[in-house]
C-alpha positions as YAML, in Angstrom:
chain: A
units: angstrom
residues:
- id: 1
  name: UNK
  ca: [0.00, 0.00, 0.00]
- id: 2
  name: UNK
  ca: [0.93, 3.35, -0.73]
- id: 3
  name: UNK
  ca: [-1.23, 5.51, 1.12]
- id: 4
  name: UNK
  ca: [-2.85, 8.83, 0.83]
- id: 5
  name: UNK
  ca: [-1.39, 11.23, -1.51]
- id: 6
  name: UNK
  ca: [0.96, 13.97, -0.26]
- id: 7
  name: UNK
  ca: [-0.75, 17.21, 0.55]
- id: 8
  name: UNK
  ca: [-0.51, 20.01, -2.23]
- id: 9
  name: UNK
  ca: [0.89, 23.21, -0.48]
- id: 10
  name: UNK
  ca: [-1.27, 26.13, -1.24]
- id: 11
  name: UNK
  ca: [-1.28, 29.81, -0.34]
- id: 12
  name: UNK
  ca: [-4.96, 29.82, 0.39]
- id: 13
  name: UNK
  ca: [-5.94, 31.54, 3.55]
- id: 14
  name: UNK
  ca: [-9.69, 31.08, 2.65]
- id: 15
  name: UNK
  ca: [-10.38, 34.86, 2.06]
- id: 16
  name: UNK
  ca: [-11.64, 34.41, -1.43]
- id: 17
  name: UNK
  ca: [-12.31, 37.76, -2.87]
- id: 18
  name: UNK
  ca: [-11.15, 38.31, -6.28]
- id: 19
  name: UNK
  ca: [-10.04, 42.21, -6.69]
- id: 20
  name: UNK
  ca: [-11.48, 43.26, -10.18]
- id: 21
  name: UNK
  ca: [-9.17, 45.70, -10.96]
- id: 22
  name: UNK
  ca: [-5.72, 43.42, -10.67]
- id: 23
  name: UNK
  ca: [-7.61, 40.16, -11.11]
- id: 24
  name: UNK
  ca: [-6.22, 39.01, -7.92]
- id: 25
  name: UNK
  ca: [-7.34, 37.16, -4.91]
- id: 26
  name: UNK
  ca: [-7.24, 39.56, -1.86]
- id: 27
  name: UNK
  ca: [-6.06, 36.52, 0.03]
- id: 28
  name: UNK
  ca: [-3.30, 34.59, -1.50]
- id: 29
  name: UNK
  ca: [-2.89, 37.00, -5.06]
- id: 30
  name: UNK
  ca: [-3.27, 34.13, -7.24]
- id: 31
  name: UNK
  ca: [-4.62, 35.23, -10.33]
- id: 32
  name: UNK
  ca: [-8.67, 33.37, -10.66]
- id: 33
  name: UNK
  ca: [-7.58, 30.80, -13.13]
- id: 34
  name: UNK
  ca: [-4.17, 30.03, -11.12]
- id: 35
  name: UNK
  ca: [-6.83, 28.96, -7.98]
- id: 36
  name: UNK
  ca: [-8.50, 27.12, -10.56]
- id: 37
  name: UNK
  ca: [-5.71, 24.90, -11.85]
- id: 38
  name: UNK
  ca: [-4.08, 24.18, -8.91]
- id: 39
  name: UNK
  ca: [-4.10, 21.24, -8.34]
- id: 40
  name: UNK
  ca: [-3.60, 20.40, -12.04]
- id: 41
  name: UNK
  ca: [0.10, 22.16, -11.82]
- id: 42
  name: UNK
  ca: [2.91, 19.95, -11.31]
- id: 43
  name: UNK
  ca: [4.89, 20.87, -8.20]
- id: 44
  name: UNK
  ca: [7.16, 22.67, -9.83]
- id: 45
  name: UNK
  ca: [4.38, 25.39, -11.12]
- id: 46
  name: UNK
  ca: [2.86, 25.65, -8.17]
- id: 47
  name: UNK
  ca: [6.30, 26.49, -6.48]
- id: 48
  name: UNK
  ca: [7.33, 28.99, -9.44]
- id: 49
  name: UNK
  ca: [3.77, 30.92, -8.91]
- id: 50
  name: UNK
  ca: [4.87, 30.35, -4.61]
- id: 51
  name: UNK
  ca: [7.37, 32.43, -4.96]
- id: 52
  name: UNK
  ca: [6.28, 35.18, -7.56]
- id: 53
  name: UNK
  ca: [3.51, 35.68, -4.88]
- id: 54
  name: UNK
  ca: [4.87, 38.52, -2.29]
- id: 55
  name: UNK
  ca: [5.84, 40.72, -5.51]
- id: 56
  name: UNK
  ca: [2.32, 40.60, -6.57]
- id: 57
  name: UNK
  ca: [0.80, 42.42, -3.28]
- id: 58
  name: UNK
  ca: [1.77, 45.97, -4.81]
- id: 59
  name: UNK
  ca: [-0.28, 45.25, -7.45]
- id: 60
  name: UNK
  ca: [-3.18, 45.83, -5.18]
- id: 61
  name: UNK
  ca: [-4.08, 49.11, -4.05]
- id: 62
  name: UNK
  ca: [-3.35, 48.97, -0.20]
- id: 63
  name: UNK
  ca: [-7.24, 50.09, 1.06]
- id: 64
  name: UNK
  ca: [-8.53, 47.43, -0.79]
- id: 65
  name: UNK
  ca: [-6.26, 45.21, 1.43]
- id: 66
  name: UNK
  ca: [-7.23, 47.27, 4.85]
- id: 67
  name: UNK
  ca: [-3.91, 49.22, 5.05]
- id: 68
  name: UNK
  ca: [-5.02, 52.53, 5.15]
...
């Protein structure tokens, strides 16, 4: 037996609110058709997109995030 499958990591926080004006989530800033591939990207896509992630944040406008 082999088990359950590994766990995919994802940068969900489950605030799922899709900004219109950068197309990305408030929560994670995945772009809408990133969440909805997901788990269809191999591991190395998903970690590629992991790490463009924190660069994408300025691409929303901070009150829209609750910063001001």
């Amino acid at each position: 037996m082999s088990g359950p499958p590994a766990p995919i990591r994802t940068p969900c926080i489950k605030v799922c609110v899709v900004d219109g004006e950068s197309g990305l989530c408030l929560g994670c800033y995945r772009k809408l058709a990133e969440v909805a591939q997901w788990t269809r990207f191999t591991d190395a896509e998903r970690e590629a997109i992991l790490e463009d992630l924190p660069g994408r944040r300025s691409l929303i406008r901070p009150e829209k995030l609750g910063l001001f």
